[in-house]
C-alpha positions in Angstrom: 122.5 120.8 96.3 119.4 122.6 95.4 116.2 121.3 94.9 113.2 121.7 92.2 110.0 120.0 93.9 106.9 120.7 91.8 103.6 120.0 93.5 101.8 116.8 92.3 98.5 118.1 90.9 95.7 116.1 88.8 97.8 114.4 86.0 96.6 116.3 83.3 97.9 119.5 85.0 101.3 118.3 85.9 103.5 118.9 82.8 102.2 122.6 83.1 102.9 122.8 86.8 106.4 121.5 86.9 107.3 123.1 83.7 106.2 126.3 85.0 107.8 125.8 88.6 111.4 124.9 86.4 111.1 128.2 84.4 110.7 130.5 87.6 113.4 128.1 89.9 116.5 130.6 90.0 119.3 129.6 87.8 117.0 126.8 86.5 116.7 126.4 82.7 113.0 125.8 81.4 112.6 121.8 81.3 112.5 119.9 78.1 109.1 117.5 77.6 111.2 114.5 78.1 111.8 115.5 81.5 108.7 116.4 82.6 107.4 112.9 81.2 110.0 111.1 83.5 108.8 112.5 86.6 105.7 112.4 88.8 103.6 109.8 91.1 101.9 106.1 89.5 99.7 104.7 92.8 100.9 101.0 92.9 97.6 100.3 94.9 97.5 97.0 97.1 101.0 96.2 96.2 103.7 95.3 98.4 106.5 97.2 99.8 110.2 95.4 99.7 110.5 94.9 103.9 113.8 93.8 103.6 115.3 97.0 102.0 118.4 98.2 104.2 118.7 102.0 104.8 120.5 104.1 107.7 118.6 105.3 110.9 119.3 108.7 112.2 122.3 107.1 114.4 123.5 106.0 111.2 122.8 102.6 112.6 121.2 100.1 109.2 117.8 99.2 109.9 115.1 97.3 107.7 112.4 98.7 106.2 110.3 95.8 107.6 111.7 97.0 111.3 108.5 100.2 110.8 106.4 98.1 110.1 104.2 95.2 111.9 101.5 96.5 114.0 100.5 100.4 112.7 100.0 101.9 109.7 102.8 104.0 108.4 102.8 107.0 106.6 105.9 107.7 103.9 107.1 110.9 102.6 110.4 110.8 99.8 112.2 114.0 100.1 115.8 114.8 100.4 116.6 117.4 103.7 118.6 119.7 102.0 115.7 120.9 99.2 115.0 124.3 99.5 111.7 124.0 98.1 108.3 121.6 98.3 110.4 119.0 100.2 110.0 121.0 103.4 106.8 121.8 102.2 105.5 118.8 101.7 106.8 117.9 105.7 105.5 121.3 107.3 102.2 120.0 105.3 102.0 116.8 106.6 102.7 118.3 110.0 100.3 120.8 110.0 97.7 117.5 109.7 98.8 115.1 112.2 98.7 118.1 114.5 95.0 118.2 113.4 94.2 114.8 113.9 93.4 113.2 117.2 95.9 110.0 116.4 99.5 110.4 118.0 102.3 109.4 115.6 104.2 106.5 118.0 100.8 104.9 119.6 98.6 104.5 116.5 100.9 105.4 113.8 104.6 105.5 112.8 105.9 108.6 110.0 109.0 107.2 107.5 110.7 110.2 105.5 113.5 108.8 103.3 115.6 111.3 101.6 115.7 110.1 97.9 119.6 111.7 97.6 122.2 108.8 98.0 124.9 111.4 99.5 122.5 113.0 102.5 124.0 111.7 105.7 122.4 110.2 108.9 123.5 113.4 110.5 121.1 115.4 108.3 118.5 113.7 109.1 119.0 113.2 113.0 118.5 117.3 112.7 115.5 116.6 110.7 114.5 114.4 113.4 114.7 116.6 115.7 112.9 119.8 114.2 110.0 117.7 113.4 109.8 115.8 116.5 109.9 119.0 118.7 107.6 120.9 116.3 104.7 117.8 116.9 105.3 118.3 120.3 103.5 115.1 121.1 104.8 112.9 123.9 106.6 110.1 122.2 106.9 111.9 118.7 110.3 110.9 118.8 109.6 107.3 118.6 106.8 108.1 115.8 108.9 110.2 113.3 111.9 108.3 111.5 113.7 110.0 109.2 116.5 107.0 106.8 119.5 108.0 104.2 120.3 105.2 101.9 121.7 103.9 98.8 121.6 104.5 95.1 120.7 101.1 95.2 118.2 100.4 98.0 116.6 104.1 97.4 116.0 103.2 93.8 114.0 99.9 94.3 112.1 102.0 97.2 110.9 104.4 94.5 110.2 102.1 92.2 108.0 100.1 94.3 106.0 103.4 95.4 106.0 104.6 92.0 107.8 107.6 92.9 109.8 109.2 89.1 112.3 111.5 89.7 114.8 112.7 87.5 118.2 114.6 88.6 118.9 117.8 86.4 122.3 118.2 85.6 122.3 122.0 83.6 120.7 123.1 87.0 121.8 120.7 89.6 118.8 120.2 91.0 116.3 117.2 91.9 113.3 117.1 89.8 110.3 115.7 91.3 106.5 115.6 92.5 105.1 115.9 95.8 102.7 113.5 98.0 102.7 111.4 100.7 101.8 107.4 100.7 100.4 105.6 103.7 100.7 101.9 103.8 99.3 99.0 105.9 100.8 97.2 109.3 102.0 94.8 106.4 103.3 97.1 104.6 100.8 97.1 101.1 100.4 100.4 99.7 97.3 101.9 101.0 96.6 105.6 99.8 98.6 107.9 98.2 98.0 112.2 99.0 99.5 114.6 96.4 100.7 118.0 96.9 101.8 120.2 100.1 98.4 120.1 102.1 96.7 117.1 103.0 92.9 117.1 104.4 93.2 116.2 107.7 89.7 114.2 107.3 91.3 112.6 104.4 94.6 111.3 106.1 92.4 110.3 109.7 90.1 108.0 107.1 93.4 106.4 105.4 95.5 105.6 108.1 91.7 104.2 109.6 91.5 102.5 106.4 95.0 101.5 106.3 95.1 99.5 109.5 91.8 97.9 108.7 90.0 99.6 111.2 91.8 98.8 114.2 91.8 102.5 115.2 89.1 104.8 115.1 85.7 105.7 116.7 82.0 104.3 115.6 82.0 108.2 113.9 84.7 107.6 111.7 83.7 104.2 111.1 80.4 105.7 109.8 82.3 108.3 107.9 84.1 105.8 106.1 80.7 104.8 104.9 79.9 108.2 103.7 83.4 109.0 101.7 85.3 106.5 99.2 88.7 107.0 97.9 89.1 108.5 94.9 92.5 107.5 93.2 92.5 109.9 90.5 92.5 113.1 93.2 94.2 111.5 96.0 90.9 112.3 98.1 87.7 110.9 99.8 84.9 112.1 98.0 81.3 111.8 99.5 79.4 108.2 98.0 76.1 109.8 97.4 74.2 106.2 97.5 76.4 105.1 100.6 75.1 108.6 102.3 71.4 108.0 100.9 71.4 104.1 102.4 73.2 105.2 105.8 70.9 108.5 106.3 67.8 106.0 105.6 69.4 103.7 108.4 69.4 106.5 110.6 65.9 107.3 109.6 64.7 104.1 110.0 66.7 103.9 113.0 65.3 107.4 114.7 61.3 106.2 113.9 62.1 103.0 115.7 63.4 104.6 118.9 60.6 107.0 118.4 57.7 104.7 118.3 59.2 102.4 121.2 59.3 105.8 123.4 56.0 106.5 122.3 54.6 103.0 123.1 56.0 103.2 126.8 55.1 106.6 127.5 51.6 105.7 126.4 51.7 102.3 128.6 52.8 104.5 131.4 50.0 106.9 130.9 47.6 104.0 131.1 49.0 102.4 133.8 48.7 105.5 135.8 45.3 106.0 134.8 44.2 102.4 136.2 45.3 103.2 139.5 43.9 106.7 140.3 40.7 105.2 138.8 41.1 102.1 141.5 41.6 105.1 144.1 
């Protein structure tokens, strides 16, 4: 099975995008506009991800969706492992950021990949598994990368709850499909939603803070997060130019403050020593 994985871009560039991406794919015929209107990425902001969906661990032993999910946030990629194309793109991009980040996948939290083709086996993705896991290189990355197989059934209401459109080309025999990553809450609400094959490290570190409601963190990020807002259109934190004005006045008004008190005590000081070599 081959794959054709066009990169999610700002919506009004993705019909170009794919359609280009479908003309160049080998053996691929050019995609009609029907297709390319069936496919891409709708954030489902706030809502809630069905917990009690059944899918197949890398043992090929079931597991609930719910069983990820509880105390850290989780981040979701929906791939297939035997694409050929952005699907390992999109995971050597999301690798090349948690290797940036300070967070360790397993402590603070938990990566999901769920291959979106019914007939990929538990097999595949135990070797999945392992290349990622290894290429972290993280103690305990092993129990902070999961990689499921599924159902027609189960993988359908998974994608339909993340607002994941995908479309399976017959002429070609190829996947068609966009590219992102989604992190979600402890609860398992849809948090934040990447696109594309390269995700900001600063941008993933402020959802996943953002996602587990600031339970993780430093005082840093938490002012950072003051700074930056989410921007669901791009799928990035852009700077909040009042938020930055109000928090660099704080630390103005902050930085006089400790000024003036170090002033007052030096001067105290001064005149304290004064007193007694005058008594002398």
């Amino acid at each position: 099975m081959r794959g054709l994985c066009p990169n999610l871009v700002p919506p009004a560039w993705l019909p170009l995008a794919i359609a280009l991406l479908g003309a160049s794919a080998a053996g691929a015929q050019p995609l009609s506009q029907e297709q390319i209107e069936q496919i891409g990425i709708d954030q489902h902001l706030d809502e809630q991800l069905p917990l009690d969906l059944v899918f197949a661990d890398e043992q090929g032993r079931p597991v609930h969706l719910g069983e990820y999910f509880g105390e850290k946030p989780v981040v979701l990629a929906l791939v297939y492992y035997e694409c050929p194309m952005l699907c390992t793109q999109v995971l050597n991009g999301l690798l090349r950021t948690l290797r940036m980040i300070s967070f360790d996948a397993g402590r603070e939290f938990q990566v999901l990949a769920v291959s979106f083709d019914p007939r990929e086996t538990p097999q595949l993705a135990a070797a999945k598994k392992e290349e990622y896991a290894k290429a972290y290189g993280r103690p305990g990355a092993g129990e902070g990368w999961h990689f499921l197989t599924g159902s027609q059934e189960q993988i359908e209401q998974l994608t339909r709850a993340v607002g994941f459109r995908y479309q399976y080309d017959e002429r070609s025999g190829q996947y068609i499909h966009a590219a992102g990553i989604v992190v979600l809450t402890p609860s398992g609400r849809l948090a934040r939603y990447f696109y594309g094959i390269e995700y900001s490290p600063k941008d993933v570190r402020l959802g996943l803070i953002e996602a587990s409601e600031e339970q993780i963190g430093s005082p840093v990020d938490q002012f950072l997060l003051l700074c930056f807002h989410y921007d669901p259109a791009s799928g990035k934190y852009t700077l909040a130019v009042m938020n930055t004005v109000r928090a660099a006045g704080a630390l103005t008004v902050a930085a006089l403050a400790v000024f003036v008190v170090a002033t007052l005590r030096r001067e105290r000081r001064n005149r304290r020593r004064g007193l007694m070599a005058n008594s002398h």
